[in-house]
N, C-alpha and C positions, 0 to 999 in steps of 0.2 A: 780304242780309237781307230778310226777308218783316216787311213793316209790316202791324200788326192794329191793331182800337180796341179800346181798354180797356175798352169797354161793353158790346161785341158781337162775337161771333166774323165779322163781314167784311168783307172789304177795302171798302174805298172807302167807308169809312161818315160819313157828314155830319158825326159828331161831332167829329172830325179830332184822337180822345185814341188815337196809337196806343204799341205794344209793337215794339222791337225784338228778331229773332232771337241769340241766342248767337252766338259764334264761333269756332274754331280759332288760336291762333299759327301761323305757319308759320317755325319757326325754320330751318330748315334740311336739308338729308340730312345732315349731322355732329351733327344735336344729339339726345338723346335725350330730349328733351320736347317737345311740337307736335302734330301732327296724323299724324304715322309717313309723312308725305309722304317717298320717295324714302331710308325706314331702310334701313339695312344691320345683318346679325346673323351671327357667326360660328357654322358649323354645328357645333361642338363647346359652342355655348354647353349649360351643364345644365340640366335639366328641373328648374322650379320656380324659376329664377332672374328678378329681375325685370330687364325688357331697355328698357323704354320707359314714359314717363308721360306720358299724354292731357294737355292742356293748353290753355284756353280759357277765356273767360269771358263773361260778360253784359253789355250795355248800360247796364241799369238796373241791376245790381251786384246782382242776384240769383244764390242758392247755383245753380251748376249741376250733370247728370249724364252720363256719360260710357255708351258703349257701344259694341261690338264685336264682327260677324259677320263672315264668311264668305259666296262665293258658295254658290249651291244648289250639294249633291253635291262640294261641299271638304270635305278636310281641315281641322279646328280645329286649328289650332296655338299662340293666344294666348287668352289672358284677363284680362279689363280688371276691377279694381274699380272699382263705380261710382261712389261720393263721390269718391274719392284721384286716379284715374285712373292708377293702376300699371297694366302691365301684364304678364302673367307667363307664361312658355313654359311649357306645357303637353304640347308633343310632341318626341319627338325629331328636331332636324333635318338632312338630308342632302343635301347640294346637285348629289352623281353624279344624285340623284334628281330634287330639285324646287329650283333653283336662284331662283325670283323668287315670293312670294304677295300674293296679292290679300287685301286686306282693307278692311271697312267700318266706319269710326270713325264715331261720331254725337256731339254733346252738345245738352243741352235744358236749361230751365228750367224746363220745368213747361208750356209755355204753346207753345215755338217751339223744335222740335226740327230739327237741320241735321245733315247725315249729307252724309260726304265718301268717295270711294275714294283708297284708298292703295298704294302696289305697296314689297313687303319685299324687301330683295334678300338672301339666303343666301351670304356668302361662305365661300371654301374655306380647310378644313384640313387637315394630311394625315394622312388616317384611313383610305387606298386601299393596299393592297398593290401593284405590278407583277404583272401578270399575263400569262404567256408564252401567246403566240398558236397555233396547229398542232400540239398535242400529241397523239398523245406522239410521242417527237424519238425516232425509227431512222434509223438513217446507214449505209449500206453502201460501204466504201472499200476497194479492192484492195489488196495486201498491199505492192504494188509502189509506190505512191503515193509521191512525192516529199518530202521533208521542207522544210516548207514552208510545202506546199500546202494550198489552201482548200478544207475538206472539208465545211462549213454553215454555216448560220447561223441564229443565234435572232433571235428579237422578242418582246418584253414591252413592253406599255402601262400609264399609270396614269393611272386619273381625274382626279388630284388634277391643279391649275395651280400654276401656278410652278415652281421648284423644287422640289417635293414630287411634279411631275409628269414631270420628268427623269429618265432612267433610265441607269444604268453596268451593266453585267457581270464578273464575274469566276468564275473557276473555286476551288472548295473544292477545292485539289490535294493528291494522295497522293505518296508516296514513287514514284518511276519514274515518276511520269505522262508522256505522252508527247503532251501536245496542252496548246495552248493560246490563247486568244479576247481577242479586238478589245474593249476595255472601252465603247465607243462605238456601233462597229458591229455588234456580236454576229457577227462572223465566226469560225467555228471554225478554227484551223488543227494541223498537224501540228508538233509541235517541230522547230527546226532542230536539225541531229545525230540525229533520232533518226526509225528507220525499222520499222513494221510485220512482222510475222512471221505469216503463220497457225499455221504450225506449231507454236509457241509460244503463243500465246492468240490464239483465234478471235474473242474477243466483249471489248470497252471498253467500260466504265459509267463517264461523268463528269458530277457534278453541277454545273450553272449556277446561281449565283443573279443575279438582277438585284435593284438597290438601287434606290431613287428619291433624289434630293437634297435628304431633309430636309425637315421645317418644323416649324409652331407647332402642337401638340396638347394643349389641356387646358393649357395655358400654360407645358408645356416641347417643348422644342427633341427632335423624333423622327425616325429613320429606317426607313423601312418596306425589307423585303426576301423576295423570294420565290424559294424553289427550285424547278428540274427536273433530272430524270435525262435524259441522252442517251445510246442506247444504239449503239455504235459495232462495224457487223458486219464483220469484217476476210473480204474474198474471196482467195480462194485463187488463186494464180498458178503458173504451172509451173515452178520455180524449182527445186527440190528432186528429188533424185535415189531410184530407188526404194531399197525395203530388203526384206532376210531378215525372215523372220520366224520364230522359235524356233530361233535357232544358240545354240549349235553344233549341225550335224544329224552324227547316226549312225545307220549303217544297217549291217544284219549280214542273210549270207548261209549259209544252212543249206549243208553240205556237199554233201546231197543234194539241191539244188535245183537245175532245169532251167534252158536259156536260157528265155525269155521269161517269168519270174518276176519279179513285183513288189516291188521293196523298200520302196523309201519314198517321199512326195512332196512335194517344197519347196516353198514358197507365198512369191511376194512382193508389196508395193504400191508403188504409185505415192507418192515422198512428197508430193505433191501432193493430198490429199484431198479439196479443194474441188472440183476437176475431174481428176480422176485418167485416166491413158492406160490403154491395153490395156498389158500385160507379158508380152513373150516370151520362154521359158528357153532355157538352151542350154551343154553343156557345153565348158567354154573348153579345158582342157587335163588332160593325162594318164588320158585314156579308155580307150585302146589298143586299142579297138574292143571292152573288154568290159560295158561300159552304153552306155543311151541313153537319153532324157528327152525327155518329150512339150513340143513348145513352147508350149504351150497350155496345160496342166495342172498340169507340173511333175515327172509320177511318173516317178520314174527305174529301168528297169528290165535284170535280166540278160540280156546276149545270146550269153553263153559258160560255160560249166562254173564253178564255182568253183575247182576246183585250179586252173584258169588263171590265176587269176586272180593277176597280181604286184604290184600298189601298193591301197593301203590309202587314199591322201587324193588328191581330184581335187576341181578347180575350176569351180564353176556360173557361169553368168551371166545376172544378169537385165537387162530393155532394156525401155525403156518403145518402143513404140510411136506414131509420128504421126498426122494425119490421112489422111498422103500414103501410111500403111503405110513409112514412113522409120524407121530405128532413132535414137533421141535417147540419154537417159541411160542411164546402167545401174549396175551394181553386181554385185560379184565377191565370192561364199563359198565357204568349205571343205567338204568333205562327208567325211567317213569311211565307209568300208562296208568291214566284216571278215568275213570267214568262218568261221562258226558250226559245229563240230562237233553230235553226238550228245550227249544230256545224260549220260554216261558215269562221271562223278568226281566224287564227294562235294566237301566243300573238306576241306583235311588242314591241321595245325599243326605249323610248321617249329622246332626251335630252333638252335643252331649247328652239331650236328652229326648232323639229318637228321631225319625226324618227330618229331615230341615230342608227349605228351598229359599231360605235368606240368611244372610251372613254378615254382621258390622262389627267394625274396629275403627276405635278413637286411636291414631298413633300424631307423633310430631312430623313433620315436616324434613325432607331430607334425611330418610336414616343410609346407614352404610347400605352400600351395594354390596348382594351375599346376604343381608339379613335376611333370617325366616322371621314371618308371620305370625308368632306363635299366640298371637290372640285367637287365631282362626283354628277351629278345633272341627275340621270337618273329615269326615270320611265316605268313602265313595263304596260301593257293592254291588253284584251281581249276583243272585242266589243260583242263576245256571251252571251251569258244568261246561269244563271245557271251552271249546271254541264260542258256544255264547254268552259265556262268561268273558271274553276278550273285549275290551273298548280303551276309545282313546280320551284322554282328556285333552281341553283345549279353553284357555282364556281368553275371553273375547272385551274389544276395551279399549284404551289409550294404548299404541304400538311401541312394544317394547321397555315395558316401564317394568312391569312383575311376568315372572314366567312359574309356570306350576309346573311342579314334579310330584310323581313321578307322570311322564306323557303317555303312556300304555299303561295298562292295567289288567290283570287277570284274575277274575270273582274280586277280589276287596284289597283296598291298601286306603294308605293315611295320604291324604292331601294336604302339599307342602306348597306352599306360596311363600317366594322369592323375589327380592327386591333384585333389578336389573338395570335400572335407569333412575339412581336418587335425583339424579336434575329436575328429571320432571314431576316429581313429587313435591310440587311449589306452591305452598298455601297462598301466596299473592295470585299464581294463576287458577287454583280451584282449591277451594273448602272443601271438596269432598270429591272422591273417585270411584266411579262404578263400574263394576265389570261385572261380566258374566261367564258362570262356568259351565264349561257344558262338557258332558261324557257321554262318546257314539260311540256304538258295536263295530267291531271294524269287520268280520268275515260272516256276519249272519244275512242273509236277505231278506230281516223283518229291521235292521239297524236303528233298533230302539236305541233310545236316549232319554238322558233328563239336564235340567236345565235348574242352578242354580243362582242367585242377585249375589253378589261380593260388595259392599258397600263400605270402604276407604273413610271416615273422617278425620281431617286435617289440623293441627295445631299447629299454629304460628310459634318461628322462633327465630331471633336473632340473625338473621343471614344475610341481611342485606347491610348496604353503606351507603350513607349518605350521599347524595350525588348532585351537584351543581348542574345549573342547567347549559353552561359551557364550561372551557375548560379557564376563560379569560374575561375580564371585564374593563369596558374602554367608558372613561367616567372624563367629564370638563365640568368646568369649576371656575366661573369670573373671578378672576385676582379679587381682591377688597371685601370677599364675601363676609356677613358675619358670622362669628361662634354658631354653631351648631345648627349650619348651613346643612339640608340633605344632598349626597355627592353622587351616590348608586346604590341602587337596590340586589342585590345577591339574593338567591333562590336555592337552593337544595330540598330534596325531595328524599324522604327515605318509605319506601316500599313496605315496610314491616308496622304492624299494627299493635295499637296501647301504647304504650311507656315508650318502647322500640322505635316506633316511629317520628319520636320528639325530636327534633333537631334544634342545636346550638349552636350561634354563631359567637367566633371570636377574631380578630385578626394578628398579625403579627409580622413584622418584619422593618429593615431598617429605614423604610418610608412610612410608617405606622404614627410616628408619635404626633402625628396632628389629628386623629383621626380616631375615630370610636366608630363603634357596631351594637346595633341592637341584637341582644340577644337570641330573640325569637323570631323578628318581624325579618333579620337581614338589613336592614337601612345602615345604611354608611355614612356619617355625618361629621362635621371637623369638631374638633375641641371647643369648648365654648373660650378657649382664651386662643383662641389660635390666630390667625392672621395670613391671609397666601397672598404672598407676593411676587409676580410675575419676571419683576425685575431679581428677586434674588434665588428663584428656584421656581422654575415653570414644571417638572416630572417626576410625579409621584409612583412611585409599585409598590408593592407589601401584597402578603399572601390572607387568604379569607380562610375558616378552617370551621366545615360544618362537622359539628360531632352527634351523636347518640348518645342515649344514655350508662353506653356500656361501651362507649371509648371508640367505637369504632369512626373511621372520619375520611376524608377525603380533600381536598386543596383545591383552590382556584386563585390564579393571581389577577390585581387591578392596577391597572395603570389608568391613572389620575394625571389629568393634562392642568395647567391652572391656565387660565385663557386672560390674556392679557389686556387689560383697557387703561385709551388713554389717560392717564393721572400725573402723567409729568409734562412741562412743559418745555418746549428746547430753552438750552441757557448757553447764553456768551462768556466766554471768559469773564470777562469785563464788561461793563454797561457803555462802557468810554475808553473807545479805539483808538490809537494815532499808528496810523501809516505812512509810508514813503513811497510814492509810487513813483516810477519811471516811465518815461511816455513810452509806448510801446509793452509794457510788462505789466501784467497786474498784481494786484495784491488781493490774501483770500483772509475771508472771514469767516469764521467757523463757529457753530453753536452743537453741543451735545442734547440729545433726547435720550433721558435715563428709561425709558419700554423698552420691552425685551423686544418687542416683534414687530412687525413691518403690518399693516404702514404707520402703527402708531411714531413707530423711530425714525421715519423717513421726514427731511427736513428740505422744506422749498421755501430759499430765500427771494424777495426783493426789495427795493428800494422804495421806501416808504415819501420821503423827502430827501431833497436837495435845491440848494440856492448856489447856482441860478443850474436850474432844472436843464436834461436833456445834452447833461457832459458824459455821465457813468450809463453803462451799463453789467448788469450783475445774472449771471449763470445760479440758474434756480436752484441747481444740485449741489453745485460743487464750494458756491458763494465765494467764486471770482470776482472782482470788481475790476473794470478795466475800462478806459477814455472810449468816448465815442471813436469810431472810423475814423473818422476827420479828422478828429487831432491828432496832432502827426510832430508838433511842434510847440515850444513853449509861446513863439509868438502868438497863434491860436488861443493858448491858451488864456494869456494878458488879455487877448480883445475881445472873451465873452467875459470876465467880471468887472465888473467897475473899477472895484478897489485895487484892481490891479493886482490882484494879494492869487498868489498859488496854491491857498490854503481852501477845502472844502469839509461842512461839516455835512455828512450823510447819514439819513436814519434808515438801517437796515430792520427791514422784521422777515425772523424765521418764522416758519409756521408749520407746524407738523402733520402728518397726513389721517389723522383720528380723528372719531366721531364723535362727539364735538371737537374740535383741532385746538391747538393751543398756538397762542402766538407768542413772541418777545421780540424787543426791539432793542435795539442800541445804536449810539453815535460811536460813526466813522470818521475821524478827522485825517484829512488825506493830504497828504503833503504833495504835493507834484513837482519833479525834477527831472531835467534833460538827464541823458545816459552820461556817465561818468566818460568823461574822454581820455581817461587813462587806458592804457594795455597794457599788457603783461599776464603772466598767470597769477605772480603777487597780486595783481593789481584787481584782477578777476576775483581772487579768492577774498578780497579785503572786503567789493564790492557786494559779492554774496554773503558774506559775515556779518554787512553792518546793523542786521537788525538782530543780529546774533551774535554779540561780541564771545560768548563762552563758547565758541565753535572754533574763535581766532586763539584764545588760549588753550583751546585743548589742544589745538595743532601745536603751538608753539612746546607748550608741556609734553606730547610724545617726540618730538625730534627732540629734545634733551632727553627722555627717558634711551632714547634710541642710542645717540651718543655716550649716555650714561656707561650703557652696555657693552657698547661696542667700546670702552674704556676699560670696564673690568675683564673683558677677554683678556685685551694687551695685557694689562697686569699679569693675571696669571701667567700668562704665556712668558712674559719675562722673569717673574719668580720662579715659576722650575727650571727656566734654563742656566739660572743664575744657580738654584740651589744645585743641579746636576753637575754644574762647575765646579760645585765649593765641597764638593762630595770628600776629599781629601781631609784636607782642615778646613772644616766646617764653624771657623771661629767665625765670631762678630765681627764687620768691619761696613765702612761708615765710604761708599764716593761720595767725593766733593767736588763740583764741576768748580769750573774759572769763572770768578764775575764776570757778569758780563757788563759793557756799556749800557745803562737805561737811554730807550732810543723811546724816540714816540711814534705811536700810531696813527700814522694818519690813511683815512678810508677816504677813497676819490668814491663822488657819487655815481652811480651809475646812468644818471640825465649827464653829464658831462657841463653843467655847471658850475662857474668857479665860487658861486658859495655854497660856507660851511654846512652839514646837515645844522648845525646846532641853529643857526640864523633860519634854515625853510622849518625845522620842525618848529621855532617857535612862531614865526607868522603863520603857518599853518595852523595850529592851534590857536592864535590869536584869532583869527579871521572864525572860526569856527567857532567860537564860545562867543563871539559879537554877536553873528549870527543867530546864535542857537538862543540867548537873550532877548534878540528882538522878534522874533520870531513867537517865542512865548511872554512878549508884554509883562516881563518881569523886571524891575528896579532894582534888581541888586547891582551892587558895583564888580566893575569889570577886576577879575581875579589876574593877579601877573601873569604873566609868560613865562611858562616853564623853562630852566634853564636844561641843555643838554648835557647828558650825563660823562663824567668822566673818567676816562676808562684808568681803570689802577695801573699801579708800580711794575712793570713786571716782577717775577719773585725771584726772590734770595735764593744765593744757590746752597747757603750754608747756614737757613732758616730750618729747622723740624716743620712736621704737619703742623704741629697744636698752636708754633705761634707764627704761622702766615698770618695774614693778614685777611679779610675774607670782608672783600666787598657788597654792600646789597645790590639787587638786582635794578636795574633802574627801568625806570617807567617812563611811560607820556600819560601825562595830563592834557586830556580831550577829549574831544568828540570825533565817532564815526560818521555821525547822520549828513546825510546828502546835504548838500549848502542850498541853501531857499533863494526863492525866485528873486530874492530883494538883493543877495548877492550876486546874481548874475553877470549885471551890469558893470560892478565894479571887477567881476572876473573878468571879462575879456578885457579891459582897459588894464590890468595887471600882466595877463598875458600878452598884449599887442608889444605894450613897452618891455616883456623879456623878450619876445622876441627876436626884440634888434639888439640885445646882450649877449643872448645865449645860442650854440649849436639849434641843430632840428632836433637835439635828444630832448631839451626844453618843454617840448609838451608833454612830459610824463609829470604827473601829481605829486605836489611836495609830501603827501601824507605818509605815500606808499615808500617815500628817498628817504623817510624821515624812522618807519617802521623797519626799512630793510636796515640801515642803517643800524639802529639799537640792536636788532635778532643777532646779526655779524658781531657787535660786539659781545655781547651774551654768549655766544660758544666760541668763541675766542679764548673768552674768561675760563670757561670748564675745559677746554682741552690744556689750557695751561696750568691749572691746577690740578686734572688727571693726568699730566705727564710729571709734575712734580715728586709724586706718590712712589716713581720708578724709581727714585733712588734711593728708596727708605726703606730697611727690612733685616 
């Protein structure tokens, strides 16, 4: 550390106030905080990572700052923040390359700046492939080479150290390879068992790779490996005997040819082509001194007349020569040489008994493809010699159906005809097939020929099926038709002749059983008991099945429509209607048309009659009936009939939309009444019920089924909790609640009038059955007034189930139906005078006070009898 005085920037200054220098830790070469004295950095570290923190401090315990150069003309490869002292690679580093850097660390405080050198040491990773030395790898090894033997050797090095810098060998071997290498030494050798050939493959390609052993990359575990090709040139050795080359030879002598007349010349090699001998000819046997052959050449030529001549095949011999002019190997072929007439004789066509230039055969129809001919006994000839004895044969004809063999010919051979296309051998498309044969000279310039007829006839057999003339048949059919109505005619056609060609029809399937078929003709006709009816089955299918005589058959299906006509007429319910209508609301009448299809089912109503005409009008479609516009009110309606009566009788007729159309009519008796002046949703639903009272009891019967239920939940629900109580002693035991006082029930009505329901339900029902009497001009006597029901006892608390008491359900005796126009009058005069008795709750309808009334008592009664149950078990 450099001492200063705190007064003055120098040394030695009298004041004796001085400043000590900053300083470095030196923690270590392991530690990554200090002074980078003697760091170590893996050369895989990544760029940007922080590798080192500068680290040091002051005397006086002032902030210091940090810094960091390079020599002149280095590389930068770190960078130091100055407050913090990180430091952060910035280059990529590579230790094949620059294995130890120099660097200049400083820190200061302002005042006393100390600058250290430091040395970084680069350790390795293996980031180095093997790299083979001497390429590229040619080996030339002689064919004869020993199996074994060591035929080279590679070397690959890698930069990397350690293990990562070790190297093995192996070969990527194929199927048959026939070498194999030192994993260690990179020697190449030859497989044992297995030995070199030129003559079989001249040239080996095997690839080496060398591996290195591994190491730490990027912080996994890596092995590097690199390939070479060695190209392995096999030398030829003299091992291999010579050969012919283009045997078999034939050579042909003109008649008129002299001795020393060249015929032909044989050619052989050395099988040794890597270093190949001279080769000398020489004929080995059966010459009889009428050839001879140049030993040098090969050309073998006449040294005697041809009538001389007696044998036809003689024996060549070829001989490799040495260096010493010694005979070595050799090799022995046949030669033929005939003698060639004058090109004098066409070729002629033989049959069994002597030229023939016509040829027939009866066969069937589609034989195997591959079949020979063998009805055709023909043969072909040329009495010349030699080359004009040579011709081709050739069938001329239907393309590709039969081909002849053999297609060359030389003086005579037997002519083979071959079936090549059975398809086209189709007695439906020809009875019979003609061809023609012909044989041309192929190398004479007079290219005689002759010309034979092949005549093919045909027999028919079985090959064909039945065939419809589609694949489907679309058939209608008036409903009502009779018994053994024609429905559609089916066609199949079979291609094959006689017996073969008969076709059978029959049908079958699970729309069949109203329905036959003629045999022969195909006509499709119903049952004679059959009957088609539109309305209860309008679509028929079932399958058609044309056969042959010999089973063979084919399918078509028919769909059968039965066409609907009209035969029904619409029908009413009833012939005699009675409705209720309401001004404002109509009321519909409805008639069924039992036809299946439109428009025979389509029904358009209207009004036939009505007294007094021009009140109704009625919707064609839907047969609404509903008051003219106008009426609007029942006054209206009082002062278009006389009788003053609200009663109309109407003659509706439906009529249906078929040709000829059907009609029917019936009376409408139409009650006409003001809207019900009650409200409420009771009062609504009672209203829309009244012409359907089973609508008002099914509702009433599901709110009991509903409470029923919601009755047995409770139960259960109080039995397991009771039994889960009694889990202990689980004896029999009996609650008995406290009598109680019998109180009575009494229900205030919901109008807030002080009379009882018992009094409005039975005027209510009174007024209503008066009504409903005069109304229908019936004499029977007025039936009492039903009394209202009284509701039972409450129950015993120390009664069992079996002997409660079990009251019936109680009823009203009455009527729903609207109140008629004759009651009107004396209605409002009954409401004026409650009126002035009763609240504004008053205008609600006694019928509705009188049903709410009973329903409330009714599950009154069941919830008191399903909570009774609770204390029984």
């Amino acid at each position: 550390s450099i001492a200063r005085c705190k007064l003055c920037p120098f040394h030695g200054c009298p004041n004796k106030t001085l400043y000590f220098a900053p300083y470095f830790y030196d923690n270590g070469p392991s530690s990554t905080s200090g002074n980078m004295a003697l760091f170590s950095i893996a050369e895989d570290t990544p760029v940007g990572a922080q590798v080192y923190t500068l680290n040091g401090t002051d005397p006086e315990g002032d902030s210091v700052r940090y810094g960091l150069t390079f020599e002149k003309g280095s590389k930068e490869y770190f960078r130091v923040e100055p407050k913090s002292g990180r430091v952060t690679l910035i280059s990529e580093l590579d230790r094949e390359v620059k294995d130890e850097i120099a660097v200049l660390v400083s820190i200061t405080d302002g005042r006393n700046k100390v600058v250290e050198k430091g040395r970084v040491f680069v350790t390795d990773a293996n980031d180095e492939k093997p790299e083979f030395l001497n390429l590229p790898f040619i080996v030339s090894v002689p064919e004869d080479t020993e199996a074994g033997s060591s035929i080279f050797k590679v070397q690959a090095v890698d930069k990397d150290l350690g293990s990562g810098g070790s190297v093995t060998y192996f070969l990527q071997t194929t199927p048959n390879t026939k070498f194999t290498i030192d994993g260690h030494s990179g020697v190449l050798r030859i497989k044992p068992g297995e030995y070199l050939d030129y003559e079989t493959s001249k040239t080996h390609f095997v690839t080496v790779v060398a591996k290195d052993g591994g190491g730490k990359y990027n912080g996994k575990h890596q092995v590097m490996t690199s390939s070479a090709t060695i190209t392995i040139n096999v030398l030829d050795a003299q091992d291999s005997p010579p050969t012919f080359v283009g045997t078999p030879y034939f050579g042909y002598v003109y008649e008129v040819s002299v001795p020393g007349s060249e015929i032909f010349t044989v050619f052989a090699k050395d099988g040794d082509q890597g270093n190949p001998n001279p080769i000398q000819y020489s004929i080995f046997n059966g010459s009889d001194g009428s050839f001879s052959i140049n030993s040098s050449s090969g050309c073998i030529t006449l040294t005697t007349y041809p009538i001389q001549l007696k044998n036809e095949l003689y024996e060549l011999q070829a001989s490799e020569v040495g260096p010493e002019n010694q005979l070595l190997d050799y090799t022995i072929t046949m030669v033929t040489i005939r003698v060639v007439d004058l090109n004098n004789h066409p070729p002629t066509f033989y049959g069994e008994n002597g030229p023939q230039n016509r040829f027939e055969l009866t066969m069937y129809e589609h034989p195997p493809e591959g079949e020979i001919l063998r009805g055709l006994k023909i043969t072909v000839n040329d009495s010349d010699q030699g080359a004009n004895a040579k011709f081709r044969l050739r069938l001329v004809g239907p393309g590709r159906v039969l081909r002849v063999v053999p297609q060359t010919v030389l003086n005579e051979a037997q002519v083979t005809i071959i079936v090549e296309n059975s398809t086209a051998i189709d007695y439906e498309k020809y009875t019979f097939l003609s061809f023609k044969l012909l044989a041309v000279e192929i190398d004479t310039p007079e290219r005689f020929s002759a010309t034979a007829d092949i005549i093919i006839h045909l027999l028919d057999t079985n090959d064909n099926t039945p065939k419809f003339s589609t694949d489907f048949y679309i058939a209608r059919i008036p409903e009502n038709s009779p018994g053994g109505s024609n429905v559609v005619s089916v066609t199949a056609t079979d291609l094959d002749s006689g017996l073969w060609g008969d076709v059978k029809y029959s049908i079958y399937g699970s729309g069949a059983d109203l329905f036959l078929i003629h045999p022969t003709s195909g006509i499709i006709y119903t049952q004679p008991w059959a009957t088609l009816d539109a309305e209860v089955k309008s679509k028929y299918n079932f399958y058609v099945k044309a056969e042959d005589t010999e089973g063979k058959y084919s399918l078509a299906e028919v769909f059968v429509t039965v066409l609907d006509l009209n035969d029904h007429p619409p029908e009413f319910d009833e012939n005699f209607l009675e409705k209720t209508m309401i001004i404002g609301a109509p009321v519909k009448v409805e008639a069924v048309d039992d036809d299946a299809e439109e428009p025979n089912n389509v029904i358009e109503y209207s009004i036939m009659k009505a007294d007094p005409e021009n009140v109704f009008d009625i919707n064609t479609s839907t047969g609404e009936i509903k008051l003219k516009p106008f009426i609007k009110s029942m006054e209206i309606v009082q002062n278009i009939t006389r009788q003053k009566d609200c009663k109309w009788s109407v003659v509706v007729q439906a009529r249906d939309g078929g040709s000829p159309s059907f009609t029917t009519t019936a009376v409408v008796k139409i009650d006409i009444t003001e809207a019900n002046p009650l409200s409420g949703p009771m009062a609504a639903f009672l209203m829309q019920s009244r012409d359907n009272p089973l609508k008002a009891l099914g509702m009433v019967a599901g709110v009991i089924s509903v409470m029923v239920m919601v009755t047995v939940l409770i139960s259960t629900a109080m039995y397991m909790r009771n039994t889960k109580s009694n889990r202990i002693a689980p004896a029999r035991r009996i609650i008995r609640r406290k009598r109680r006082e019998q109180q009575q029930w009494n229900f205030k009505t919901p109008f807030g009038q002080p009379d009882s329901p018992d009094k409005v339900v039975a005027d209510d029902v009174e007024s209503n059955t008066a009504n409903r009497n005069k109304n229908n001009n019936s004499s029977w006597p007025k039936p009492p007034p039903p009394t209202a029901p009284v509701l039972p006892p409450p129950p015993l608390a120390n009664l069992r189930v079996t002997e409660r008491q079990r009251s019936a359900v109680p009823t009203i005796s009455g009527s729903l139906t609207s109140r008629s126009c004759s009651r009107t009058s004396s209605q409002k005069s009954l409401t004026s005078k409650d009126t002035e008795d009763r609240p504004s709750q008053s205008k609600e309808g006694n019928v509705s006070s009188a049903l709410v009334s009973e329903l409330k008592k009714k599950l009154e009664q069941k919830i008191i009898e399903a909570n009774q149950g609770y204390y029984y078990y």
